[in-house]
C-alpha positions in Angstrom: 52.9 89.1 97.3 55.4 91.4 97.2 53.7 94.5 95.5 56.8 97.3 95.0 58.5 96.5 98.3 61.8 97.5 97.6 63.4 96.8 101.0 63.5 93.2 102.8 62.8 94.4 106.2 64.5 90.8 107.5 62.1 90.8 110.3 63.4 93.9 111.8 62.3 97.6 113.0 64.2 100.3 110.9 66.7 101.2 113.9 67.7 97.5 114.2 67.9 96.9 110.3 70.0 100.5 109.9 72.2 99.0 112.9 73.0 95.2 111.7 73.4 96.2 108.2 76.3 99.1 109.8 77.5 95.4 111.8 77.4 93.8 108.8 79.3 96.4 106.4 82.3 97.0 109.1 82.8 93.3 109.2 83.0 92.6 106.0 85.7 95.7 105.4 87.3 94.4 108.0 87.7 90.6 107.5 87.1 90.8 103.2 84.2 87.9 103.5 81.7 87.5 105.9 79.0 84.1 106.5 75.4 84.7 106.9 71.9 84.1 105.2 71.0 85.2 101.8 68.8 87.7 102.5 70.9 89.3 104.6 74.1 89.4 102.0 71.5 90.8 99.5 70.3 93.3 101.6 74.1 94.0 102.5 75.2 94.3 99.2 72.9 97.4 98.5 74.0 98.9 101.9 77.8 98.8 100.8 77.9 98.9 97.0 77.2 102.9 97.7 79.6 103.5 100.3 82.6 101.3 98.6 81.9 103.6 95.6 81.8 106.7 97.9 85.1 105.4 99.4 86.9 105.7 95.4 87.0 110.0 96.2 89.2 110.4 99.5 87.9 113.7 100.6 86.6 114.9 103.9 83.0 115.2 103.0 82.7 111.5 101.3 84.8 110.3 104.5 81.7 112.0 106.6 79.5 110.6 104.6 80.9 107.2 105.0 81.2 108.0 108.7 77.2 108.3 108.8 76.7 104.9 107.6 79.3 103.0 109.6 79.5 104.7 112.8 83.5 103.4 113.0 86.4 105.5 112.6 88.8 102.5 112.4 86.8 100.6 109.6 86.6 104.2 107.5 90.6 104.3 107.6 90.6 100.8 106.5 88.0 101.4 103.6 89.7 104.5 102.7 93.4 103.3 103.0 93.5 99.4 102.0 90.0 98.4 100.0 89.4 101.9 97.8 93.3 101.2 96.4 92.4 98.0 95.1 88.3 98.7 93.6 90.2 102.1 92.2 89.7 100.5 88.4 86.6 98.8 89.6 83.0 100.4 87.9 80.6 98.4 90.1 79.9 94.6 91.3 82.5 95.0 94.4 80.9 92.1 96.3 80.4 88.5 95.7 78.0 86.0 97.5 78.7 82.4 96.9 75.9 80.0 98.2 77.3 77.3 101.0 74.3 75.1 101.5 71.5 75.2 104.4 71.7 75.9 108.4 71.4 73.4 110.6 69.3 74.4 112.8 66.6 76.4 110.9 67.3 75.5 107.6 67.9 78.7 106.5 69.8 79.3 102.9 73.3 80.3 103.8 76.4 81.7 102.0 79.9 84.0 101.8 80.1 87.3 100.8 83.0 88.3 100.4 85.1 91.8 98.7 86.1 90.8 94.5 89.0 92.1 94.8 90.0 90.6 97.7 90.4 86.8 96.9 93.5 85.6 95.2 91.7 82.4 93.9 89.3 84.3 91.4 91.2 87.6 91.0 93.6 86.9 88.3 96.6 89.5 87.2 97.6 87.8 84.5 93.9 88.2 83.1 94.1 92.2 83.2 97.1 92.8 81.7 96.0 91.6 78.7 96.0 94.4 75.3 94.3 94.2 72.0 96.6 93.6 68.8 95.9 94.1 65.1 97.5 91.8 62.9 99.9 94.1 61.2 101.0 95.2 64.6 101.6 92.3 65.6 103.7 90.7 62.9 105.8 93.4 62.7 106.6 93.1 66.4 107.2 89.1 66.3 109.5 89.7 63.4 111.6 92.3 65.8 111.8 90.3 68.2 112.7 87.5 66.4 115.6 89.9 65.2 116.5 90.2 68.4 116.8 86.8 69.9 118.9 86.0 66.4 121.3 89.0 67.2 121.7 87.8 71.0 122.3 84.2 69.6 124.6 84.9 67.7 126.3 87.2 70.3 126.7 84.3 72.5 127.9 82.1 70.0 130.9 84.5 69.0 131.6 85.1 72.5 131.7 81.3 73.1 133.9 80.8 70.1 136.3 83.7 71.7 136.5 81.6 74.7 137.2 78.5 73.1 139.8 80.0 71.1 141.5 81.4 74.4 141.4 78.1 76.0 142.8 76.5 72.9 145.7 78.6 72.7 146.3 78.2 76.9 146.2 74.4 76.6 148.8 74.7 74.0 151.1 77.1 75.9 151.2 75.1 78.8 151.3 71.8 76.5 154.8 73.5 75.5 156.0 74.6 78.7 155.2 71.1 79.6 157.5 69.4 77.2 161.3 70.7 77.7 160.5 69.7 81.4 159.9 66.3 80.8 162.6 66.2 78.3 165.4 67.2 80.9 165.1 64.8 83.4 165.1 62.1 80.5 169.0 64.1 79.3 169.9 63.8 83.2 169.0 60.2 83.3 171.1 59.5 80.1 174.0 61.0 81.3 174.1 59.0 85.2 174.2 55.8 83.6 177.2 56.0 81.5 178.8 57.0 84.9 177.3 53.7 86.6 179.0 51.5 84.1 182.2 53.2 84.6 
């Protein structure tokens, strides 16, 4: 029985737990989603949840603190630089596990865990932007744009009209221009034959 044992030891002394966990975190900042056992990602999760919260205030002292934990100076510019951008609007809940099925060799339960925010398959942007409306609020604004779209319409059908009317009047022009030119050559004709018969 488990009797108040808060931490899964995971078959470890404290100094290797504190160690793999640190593995573990700076992987998974560094690569977004990680594969291993369940009872590793759970015990994961509570070692990074903190620190990815931790990351959200760029100062020097939560940069230390972070620093304590991961022992890595590159993955601390990563967190700080690339990951704490994107869980900014983010209260909690940064990491996922997804269950993959069982290990070969041991039969141990594995899965990914990966960042939220992070995968482009369940993230959705569409989904956030989304705002509340009242139904006056609303009406009145379908009703402007509705204005709108009837204004532009009939903006575009004037200036097509405009057009048509120019290209009228150009085909008519040219229609006339066209005329006396075929009617001179008809005149010259007329007047060479009487000259033949002479």
């Amino acid at each position: 029985m488990r009797h108040g044992n808060k931490v899964n030891n995971l078959g470890r002394k404290s100094a290797h737990r504190k160690a793999m966990l640190s593995n573990m975190a700076c992987s998974l900042i560094q690569h977004k989603r990680i594969n291993t056992t369940i009872a590793k990602a759970k015990a994961l999760r509570t070692f990074v949840e903190p620190l990815l919260t931790k990351s959200k205030t760029d100062s020097t002292h939560s940069r230390r603190t972070v620093f304590s934990y991961l022992q890595n100076k590159d993955i601390v510019t990563e967190l700080f630089r690339e990951v704490a951008p994107k869980i900014a609007d983010r209260e909690g809940g940064y990491t996922r596990i997804i269950r993959t099925g069982y290990r070969l060799g041991d039969n141990a339960e594995m899965c990914l865990i990966e960042l939220v925010d992070f995968n482009e398959l369940y993230t959705n942007d569409k989904a956030k932007k989304t705002t509340r409306r009242s139904r006056r609020g609303g009406a009145k604004k379908d009703v402007a744009e509705a204005t709108v779209v009837e204004e532009t319409t009939a903006e575009v059908a004037d200036e097509t009209s405009e057009a048509e009317a120019t290209t009228e009047a150009t085909v008519e022009a040219e229609a006339e221009t066209a005329e006396p030119e075929a009617e001179a050559p008809a005149a010259d004709e007329a007047t060479e034959e009487p000259s033949e018969d002479k």
